[in-house]
C-alpha positions as CSV (number, residue, x, y, z in Angstrom):
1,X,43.6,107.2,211.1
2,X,45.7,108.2,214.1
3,X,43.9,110.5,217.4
4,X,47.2,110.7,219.0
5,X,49.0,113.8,219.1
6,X,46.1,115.9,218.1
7,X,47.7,119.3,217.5
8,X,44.8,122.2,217.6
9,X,45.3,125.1,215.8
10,X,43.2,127.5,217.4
11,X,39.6,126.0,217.9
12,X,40.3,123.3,215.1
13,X,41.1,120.0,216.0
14,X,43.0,117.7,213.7
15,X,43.7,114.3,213.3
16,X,46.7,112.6,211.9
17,X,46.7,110.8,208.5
18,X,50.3,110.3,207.8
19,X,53.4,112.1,209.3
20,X,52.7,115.0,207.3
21,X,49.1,114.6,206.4
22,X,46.2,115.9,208.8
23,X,42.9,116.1,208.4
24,X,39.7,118.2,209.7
25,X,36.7,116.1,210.0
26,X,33.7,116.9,208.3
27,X,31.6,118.7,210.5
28,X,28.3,121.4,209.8
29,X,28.1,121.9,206.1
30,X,30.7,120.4,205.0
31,X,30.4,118.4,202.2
32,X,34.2,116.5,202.2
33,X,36.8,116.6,205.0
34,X,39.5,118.9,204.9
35,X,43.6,118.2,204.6
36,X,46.5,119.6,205.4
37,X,50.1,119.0,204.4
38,X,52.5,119.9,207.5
39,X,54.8,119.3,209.8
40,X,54.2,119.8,213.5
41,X,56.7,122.7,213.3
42,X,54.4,124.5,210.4
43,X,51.5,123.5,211.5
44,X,51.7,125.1,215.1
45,X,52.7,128.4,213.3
46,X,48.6,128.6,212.3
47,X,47.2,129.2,215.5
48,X,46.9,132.5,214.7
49,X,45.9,132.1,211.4
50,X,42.2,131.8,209.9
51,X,43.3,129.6,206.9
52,X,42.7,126.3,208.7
53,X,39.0,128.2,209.1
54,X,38.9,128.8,205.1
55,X,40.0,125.1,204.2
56,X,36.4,124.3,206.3
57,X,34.3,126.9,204.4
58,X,35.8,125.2,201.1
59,X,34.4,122.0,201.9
60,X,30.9,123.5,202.2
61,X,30.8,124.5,198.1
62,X,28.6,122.6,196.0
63,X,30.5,119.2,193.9
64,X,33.5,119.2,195.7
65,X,35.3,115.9,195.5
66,X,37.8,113.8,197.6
67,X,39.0,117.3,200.0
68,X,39.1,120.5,200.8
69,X,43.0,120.5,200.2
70,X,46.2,122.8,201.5
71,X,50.0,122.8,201.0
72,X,52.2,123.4,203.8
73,X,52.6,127.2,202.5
74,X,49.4,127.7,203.9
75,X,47.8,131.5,204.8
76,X,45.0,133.4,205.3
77,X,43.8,134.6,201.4
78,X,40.4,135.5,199.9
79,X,37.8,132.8,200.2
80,X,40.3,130.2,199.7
81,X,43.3,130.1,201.7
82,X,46.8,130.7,200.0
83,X,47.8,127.4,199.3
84,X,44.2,125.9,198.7
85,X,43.2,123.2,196.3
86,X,39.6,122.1,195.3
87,X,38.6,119.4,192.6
88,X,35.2,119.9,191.7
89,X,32.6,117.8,189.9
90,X,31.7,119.3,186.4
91,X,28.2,118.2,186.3
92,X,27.5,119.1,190.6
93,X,30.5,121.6,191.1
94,X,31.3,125.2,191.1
95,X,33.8,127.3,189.9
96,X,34.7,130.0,192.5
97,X,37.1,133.4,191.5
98,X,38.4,133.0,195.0
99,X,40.1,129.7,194.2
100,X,42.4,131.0,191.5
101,X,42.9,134.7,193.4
102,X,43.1,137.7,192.1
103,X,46.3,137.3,190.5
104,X,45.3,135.1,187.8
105,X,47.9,132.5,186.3
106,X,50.6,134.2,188.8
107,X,53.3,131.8,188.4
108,X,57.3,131.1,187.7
109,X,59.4,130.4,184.8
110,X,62.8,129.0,185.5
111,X,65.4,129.9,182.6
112,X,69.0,128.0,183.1
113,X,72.5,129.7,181.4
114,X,75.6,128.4,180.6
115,X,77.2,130.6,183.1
116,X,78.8,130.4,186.3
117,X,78.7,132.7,189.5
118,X,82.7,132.9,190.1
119,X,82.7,133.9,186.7
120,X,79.8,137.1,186.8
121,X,80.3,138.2,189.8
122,X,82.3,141.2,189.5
123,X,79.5,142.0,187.2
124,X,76.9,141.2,189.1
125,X,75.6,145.2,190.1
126,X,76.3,146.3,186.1
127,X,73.9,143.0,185.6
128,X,71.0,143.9,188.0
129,X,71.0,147.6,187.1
130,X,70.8,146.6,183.5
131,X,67.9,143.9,184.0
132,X,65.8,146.8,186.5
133,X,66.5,149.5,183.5
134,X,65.2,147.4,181.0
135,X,62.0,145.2,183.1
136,X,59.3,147.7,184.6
137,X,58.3,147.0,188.0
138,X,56.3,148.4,191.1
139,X,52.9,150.0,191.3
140,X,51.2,150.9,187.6
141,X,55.0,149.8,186.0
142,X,54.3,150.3,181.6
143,X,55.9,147.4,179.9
144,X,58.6,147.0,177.3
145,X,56.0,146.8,175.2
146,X,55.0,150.5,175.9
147,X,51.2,150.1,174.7
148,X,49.8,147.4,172.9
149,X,47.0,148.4,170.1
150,X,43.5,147.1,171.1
151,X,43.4,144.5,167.9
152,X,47.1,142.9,169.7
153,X,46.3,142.7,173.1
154,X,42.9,140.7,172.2
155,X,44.9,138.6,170.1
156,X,47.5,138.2,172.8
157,X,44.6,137.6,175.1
158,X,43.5,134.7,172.9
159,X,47.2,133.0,172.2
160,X,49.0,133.5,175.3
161,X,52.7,132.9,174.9
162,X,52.5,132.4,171.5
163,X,51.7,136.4,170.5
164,X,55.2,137.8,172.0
165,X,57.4,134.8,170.0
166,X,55.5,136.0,166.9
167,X,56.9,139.5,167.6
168,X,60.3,138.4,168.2
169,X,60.3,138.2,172.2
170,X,62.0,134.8,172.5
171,X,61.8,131.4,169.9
172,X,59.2,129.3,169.2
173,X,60.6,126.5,171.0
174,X,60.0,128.3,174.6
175,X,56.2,126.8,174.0
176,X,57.5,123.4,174.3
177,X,58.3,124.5,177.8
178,X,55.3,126.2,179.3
179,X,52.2,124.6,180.9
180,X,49.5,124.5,178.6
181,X,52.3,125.3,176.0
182,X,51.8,129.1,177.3
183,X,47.9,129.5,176.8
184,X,44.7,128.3,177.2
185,X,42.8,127.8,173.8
186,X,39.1,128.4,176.0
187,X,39.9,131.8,176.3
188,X,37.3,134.7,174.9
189,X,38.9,138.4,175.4
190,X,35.5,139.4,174.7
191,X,34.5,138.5,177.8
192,X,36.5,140.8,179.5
193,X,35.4,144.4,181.0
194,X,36.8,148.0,179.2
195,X,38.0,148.5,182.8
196,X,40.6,145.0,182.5
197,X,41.5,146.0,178.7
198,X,42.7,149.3,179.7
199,X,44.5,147.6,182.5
200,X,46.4,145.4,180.1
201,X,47.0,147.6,177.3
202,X,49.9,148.9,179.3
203,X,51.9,146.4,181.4
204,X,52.8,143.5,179.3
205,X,56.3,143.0,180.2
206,X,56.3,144.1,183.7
207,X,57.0,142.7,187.1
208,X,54.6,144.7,189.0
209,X,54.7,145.1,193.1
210,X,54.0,142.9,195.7
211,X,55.7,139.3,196.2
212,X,56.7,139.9,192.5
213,X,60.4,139.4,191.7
214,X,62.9,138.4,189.2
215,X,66.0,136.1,190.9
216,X,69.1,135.5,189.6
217,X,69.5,132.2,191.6
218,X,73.8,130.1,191.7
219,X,73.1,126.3,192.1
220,X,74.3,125.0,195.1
221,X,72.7,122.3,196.4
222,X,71.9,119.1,193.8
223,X,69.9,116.7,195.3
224,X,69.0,114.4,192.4
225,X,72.1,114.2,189.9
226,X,70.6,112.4,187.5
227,X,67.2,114.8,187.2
228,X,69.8,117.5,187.1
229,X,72.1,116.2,184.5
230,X,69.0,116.0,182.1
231,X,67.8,119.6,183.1
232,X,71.3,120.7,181.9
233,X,71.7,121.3,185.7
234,X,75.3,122.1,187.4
235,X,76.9,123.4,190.3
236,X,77.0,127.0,190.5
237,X,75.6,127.8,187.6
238,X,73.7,130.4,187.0
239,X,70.1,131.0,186.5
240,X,66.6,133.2,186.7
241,X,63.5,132.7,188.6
242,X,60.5,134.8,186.8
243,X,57.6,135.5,189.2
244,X,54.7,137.4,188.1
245,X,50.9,137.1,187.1
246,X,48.5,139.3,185.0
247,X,49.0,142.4,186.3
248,X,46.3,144.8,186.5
249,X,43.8,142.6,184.0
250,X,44.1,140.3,186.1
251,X,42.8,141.6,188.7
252,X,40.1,143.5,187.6
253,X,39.1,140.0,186.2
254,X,38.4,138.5,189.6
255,X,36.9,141.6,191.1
256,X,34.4,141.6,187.8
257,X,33.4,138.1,187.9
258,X,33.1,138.3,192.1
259,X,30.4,141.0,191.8
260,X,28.7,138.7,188.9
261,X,28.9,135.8,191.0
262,X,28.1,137.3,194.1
263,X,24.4,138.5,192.4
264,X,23.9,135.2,191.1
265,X,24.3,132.9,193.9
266,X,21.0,133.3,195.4
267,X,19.7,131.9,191.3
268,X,20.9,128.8,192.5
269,X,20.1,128.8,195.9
270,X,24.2,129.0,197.0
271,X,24.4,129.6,200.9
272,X,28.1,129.4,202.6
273,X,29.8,130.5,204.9
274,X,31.6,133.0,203.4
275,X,30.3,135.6,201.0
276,X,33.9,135.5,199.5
277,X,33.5,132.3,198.3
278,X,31.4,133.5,195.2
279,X,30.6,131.1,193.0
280,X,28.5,129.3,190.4
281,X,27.9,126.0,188.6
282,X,30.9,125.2,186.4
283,X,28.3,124.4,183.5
284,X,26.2,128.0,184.4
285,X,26.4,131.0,181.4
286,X,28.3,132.7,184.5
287,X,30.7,130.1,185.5
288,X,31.2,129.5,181.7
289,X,32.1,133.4,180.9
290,X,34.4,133.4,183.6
291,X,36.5,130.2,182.6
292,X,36.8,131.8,179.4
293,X,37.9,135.0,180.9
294,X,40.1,133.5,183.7
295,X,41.9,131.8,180.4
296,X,42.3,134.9,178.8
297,X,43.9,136.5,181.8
298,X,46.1,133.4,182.5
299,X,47.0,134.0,178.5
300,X,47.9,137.5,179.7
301,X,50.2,136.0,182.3
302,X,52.1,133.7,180.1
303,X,52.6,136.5,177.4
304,X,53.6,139.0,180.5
305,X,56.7,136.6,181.7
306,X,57.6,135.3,178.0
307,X,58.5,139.4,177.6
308,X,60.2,139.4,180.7
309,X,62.3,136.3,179.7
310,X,63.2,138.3,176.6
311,X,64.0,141.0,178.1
312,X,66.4,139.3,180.7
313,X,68.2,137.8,177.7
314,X,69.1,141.4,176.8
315,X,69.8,142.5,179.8
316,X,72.4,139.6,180.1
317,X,73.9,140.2,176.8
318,X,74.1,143.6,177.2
319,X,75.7,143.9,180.9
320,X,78.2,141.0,180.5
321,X,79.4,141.9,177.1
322,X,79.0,138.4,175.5
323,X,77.8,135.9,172.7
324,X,74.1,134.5,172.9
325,X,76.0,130.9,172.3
326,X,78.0,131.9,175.7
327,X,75.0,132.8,177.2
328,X,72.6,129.7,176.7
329,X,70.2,131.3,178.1
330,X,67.1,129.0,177.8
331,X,64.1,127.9,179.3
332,X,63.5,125.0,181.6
333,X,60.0,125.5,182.6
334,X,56.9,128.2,183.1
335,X,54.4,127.0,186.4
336,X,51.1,128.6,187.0
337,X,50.0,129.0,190.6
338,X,46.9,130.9,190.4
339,X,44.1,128.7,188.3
340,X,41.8,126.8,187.4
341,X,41.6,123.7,184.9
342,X,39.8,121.0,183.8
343,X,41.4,117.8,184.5
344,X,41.3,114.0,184.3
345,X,41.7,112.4,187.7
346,X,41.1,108.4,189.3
347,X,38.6,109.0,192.3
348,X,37.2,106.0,194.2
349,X,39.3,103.9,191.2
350,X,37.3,105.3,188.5
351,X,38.6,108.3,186.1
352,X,36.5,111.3,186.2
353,X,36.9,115.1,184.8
354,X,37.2,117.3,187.2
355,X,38.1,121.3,187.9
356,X,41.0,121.8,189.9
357,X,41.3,125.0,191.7
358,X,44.6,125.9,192.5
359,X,45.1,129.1,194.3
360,X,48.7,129.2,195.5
361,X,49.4,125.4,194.6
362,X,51.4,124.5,191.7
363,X,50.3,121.5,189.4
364,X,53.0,118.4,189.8
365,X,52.2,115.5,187.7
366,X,54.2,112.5,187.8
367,X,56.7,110.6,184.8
368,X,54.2,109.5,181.8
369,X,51.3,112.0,182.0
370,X,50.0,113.1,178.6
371,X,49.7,116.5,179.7
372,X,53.7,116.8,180.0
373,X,56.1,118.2,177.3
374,X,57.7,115.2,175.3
375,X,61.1,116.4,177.1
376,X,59.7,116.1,180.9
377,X,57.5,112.4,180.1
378,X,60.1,110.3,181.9
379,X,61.4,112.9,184.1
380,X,58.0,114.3,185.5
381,X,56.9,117.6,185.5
382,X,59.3,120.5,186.9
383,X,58.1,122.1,189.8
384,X,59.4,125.8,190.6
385,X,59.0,126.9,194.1
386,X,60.2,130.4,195.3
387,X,62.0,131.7,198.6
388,X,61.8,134.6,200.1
389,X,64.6,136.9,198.1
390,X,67.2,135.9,201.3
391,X,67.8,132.6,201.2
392,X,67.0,130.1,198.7
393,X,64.2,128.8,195.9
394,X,64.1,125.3,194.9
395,X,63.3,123.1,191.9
396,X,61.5,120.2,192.3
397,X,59.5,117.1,190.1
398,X,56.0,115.8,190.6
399,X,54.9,112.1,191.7
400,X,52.7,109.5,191.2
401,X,51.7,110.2,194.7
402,X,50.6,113.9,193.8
403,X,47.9,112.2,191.6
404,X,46.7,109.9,194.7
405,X,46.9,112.3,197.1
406,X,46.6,115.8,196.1
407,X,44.9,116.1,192.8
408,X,48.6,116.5,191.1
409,X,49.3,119.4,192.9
410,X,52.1,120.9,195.4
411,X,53.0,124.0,197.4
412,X,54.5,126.8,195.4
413,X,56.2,129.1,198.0
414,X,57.5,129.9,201.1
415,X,54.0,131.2,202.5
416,X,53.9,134.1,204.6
417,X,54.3,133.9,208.5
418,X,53.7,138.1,209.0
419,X,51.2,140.2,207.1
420,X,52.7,143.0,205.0
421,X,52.0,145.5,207.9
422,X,53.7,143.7,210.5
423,X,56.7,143.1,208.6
424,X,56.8,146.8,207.7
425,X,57.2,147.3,211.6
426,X,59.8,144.3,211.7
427,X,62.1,145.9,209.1
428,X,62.1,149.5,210.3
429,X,64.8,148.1,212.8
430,X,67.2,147.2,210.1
431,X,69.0,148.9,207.0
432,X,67.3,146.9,203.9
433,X,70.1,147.3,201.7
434,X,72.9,146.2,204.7
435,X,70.3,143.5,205.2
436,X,70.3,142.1,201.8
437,X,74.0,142.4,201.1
438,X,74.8,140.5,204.6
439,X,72.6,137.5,202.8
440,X,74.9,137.9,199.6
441,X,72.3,139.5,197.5
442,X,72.6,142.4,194.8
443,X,68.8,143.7,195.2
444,X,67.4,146.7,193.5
445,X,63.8,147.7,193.9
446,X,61.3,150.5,193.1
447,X,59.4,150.9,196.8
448,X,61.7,150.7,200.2
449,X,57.7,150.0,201.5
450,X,57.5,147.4,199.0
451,X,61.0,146.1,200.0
452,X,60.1,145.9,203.5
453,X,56.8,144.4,203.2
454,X,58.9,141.3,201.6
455,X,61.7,141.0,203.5
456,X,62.8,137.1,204.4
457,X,61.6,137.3,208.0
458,X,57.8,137.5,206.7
459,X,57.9,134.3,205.2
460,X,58.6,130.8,206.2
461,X,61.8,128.8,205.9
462,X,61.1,127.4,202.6
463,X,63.1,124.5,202.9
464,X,60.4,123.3,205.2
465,X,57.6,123.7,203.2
466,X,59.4,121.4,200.4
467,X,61.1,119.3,202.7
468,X,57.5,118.7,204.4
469,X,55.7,117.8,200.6
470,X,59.3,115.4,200.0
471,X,58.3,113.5,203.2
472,X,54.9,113.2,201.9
473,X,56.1,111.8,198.5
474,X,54.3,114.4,196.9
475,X,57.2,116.1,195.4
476,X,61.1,115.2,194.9
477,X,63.7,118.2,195.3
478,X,66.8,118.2,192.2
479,X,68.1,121.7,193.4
480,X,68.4,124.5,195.3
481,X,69.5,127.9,194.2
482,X,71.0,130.8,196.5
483,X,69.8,134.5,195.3
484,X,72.5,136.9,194.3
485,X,70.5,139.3,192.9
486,X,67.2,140.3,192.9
487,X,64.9,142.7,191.3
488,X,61.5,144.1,192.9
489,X,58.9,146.6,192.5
């Protein structure tokens, strides 16, 4: 391991690995070293940041093997950093709500068409006012479905993906599609609070606020041919980037199992340095309940974007005036970001079960891993990775190196560079709707605050981030897609 060139962002000190691998030695408490996949360029934008602080307080929990890990998408979060993974030990290990986030299963589904921009764009405006008429979004948004009974959203919460197909929101082959073929079969609704239910009863189908969006994305960049011939893949075609979590349920999921967790650390005698780093043993009653409820919510999520898909085949249909054989409007993969899971993984050169936090990290396994769908097992695992609404969002595959290096994971976005606040200020200066037209994108949006909390210039050039975790052999690009419209709460 390298000493030279020893960037320090603020008081921490790192040492080089690889070209784009640092590390933080192990130093107090902590239990494992931390990591960091960067550049020099992205790594000297976290001086001001306390993530670099948070990927040390992770390496203090209890079972924690190999690292305390972040992507190059890196920022400050709750507990864990944005961008934070942690393999823990089942027997030894925790399971902390602050390592999946508060957004449970947040992730993106990437649907490809048979359609070309030169040949939509004149409709391009009917398109994105018929897609934001038909998909709820901002603040307390009410779904398509407009409330579910109590009996179908605990089924729902117990099948995932698979409850909307049954009602005729997409086909039964979208499963084959999904991680976790679109839910997690640990998952108890039961376990969930009145307060999350009511939550949920109403916002299945929508986009909600925040980084949320739905992208209609023209390829045109292809990086990898062949990948992209066998993903059905082609310049300037068009297609539609999903990004949204479990709403409200969610949400109210983390912040109920914080408080639980929170009371029962001091039953195990838990000290860190961080009280939002809740947590219990994995094999605990408590870190057992919230597994099961973490599940249910991710269920939530899959269900939530599988409606949203549906409904974005409408739209399409309806706006453009065509066949659903003109369309081809089908899906080439759902990604979580937020969660946890129990995984097999070689550490030391022996295979061990393990619980991969990922919070803000998307999974990435490599060609021949029995968790992939038959249609990905010589390809590898599609990896969707958001921009920032202005300038472009990528697809990528996963590695054999991800499983060496990174527990299997990559990054998952751009990663802010400005806190919603300070981009607020930033964007008073500029018309939003001149300023997303001059980028070439059709935008419509419930909030102008929301809008300006998420403008591009409070984010970081993608391309680095994935260009960074290419470098590292972590994760191989196949293309890059150019927003020309965009819907947001």
């Amino acid at each position: 391991m390298s000493k030279e060139n020893e960037p320090a962002a603020g008081a921490i000190k790192l040492e080089r690995v690889e070209e784009y691998l640092w590390e933080i030695p192990r130093q107090g408490g902590m239990r494992v070293p931390g990591r960091v996949f960067a550049s020099a360029k992205l790594l000297s934008g976290l001086k001001e940041d306390n993530s670099l602080r948070q990927v040390m307080n992770v390496a203090h929990l209890p079972g924690i093997v190999g690292y305390s890990l972040a992507m190059p998408d890196i920022h400050w979060g709750y507990g864990f950093p944005i961008g934070g993974v942690a393999a823990m030990d089942l027997k030894e290990g925790v399971i902390s709500p602050g390592g999946v986030g508060y957004d449970i299963n947040c992730g993106v589904r990437l649907v490809r068409t048979g359609l070309t921009y030169k040949a939509i764009q004149p409709k391009m405006a009917k398109l994105i006012e018929t897609l934001f008429s038909l998909i709820p979004s901002g603040v307390g948004a009410e779904g398509a479905i407009p409330k579910l009974s109590k009996a179908d959203e605990r089924r729902l919460l117990n099948s995932g993906a698979r409850w909307p197909v049954e009602q005729g929101y997409g086909r039964r082959e979208d499963l084959d599609y999904m991680e976790e073929g679109g839910g997690l079969g640990n998952a108890d609704a039961a376990l969930l609070s009145d307060r999350a239910l009511e939550r949920g009863l109403k916002q299945v189908g929508t986009l909600g606020s925040g980084n949320h969006f739905l992208e209609i994305g023209r390829v045109d960049e292809i990086y990898l041919d062949e990948a992209a011939r066998s993903l059905d893949i082609f310049p300037d075609q068009i297609v539609v980037l999903i990004h949204t979590g479990s709403r409200g349920l969610g949400y109210q999921t983390c912040e109920d199992f914080l408080k639980v967790m929170g009371q029962a650390m001091s039953k195990y005698r838990i000290q860190l340095p961080d009280r939002q780093l809740a947590c219990t043993p994995i094999d605990s009653p408590e870190g057992q309940d919230y597994l099961a409820a973490m599940a249910a919510a991710a269920n939530y999520a899959w269900a939530n974007r599988q409606v949203i898909m549906s409904q974005t085949e409408k739209g399409f249909l309806r706006a453009l005036d065509i066949s659903p054989a003109e369309l081809g409007f089908s899906l080439i993969y759902d990604v979580c970001h937020n969660i946890a899971k129990i995984e097999e993984h070689v550490v030391d050169g022996k295979q061990r079960r393990l619980c991969v936090h990922r919070k803000g990290a998307t999974r990435a396994f490599p060609p021949g891993h029995p968790q992939l769908p038959k249609a990905y097992q010589e390809l590898g695992q599609p990896v969707l990775v958001p921009g920032d609404m202005g300038r472009y969002s990528y697809l990528l595959v996963g590695t054999a190196a991800a499983m060496e290096k990174s527990f299997g994971s990559t990054c998952h976005g751009a990663g802010r560079v400005m806190s919603r606040a300070q981009s607020k200020r930033e964007s008073r200066a500029i018309d939003i709707d001149q300023e997303m037209a001059r980028l070439g994108v059709v935008a419509r949006y419930q909030g102008k605050a929301t809008m300006a909390e998420e403008m591009p210039h409070a984010y970081k050039d993608v391309a680095d981030v994935v260009g960074t975790m290419e470098l590292a052999g972590i994760s191989k690009r196949v293309a890059r897609f150019r927003p020309v419209g965009v819907i947001k709460g």
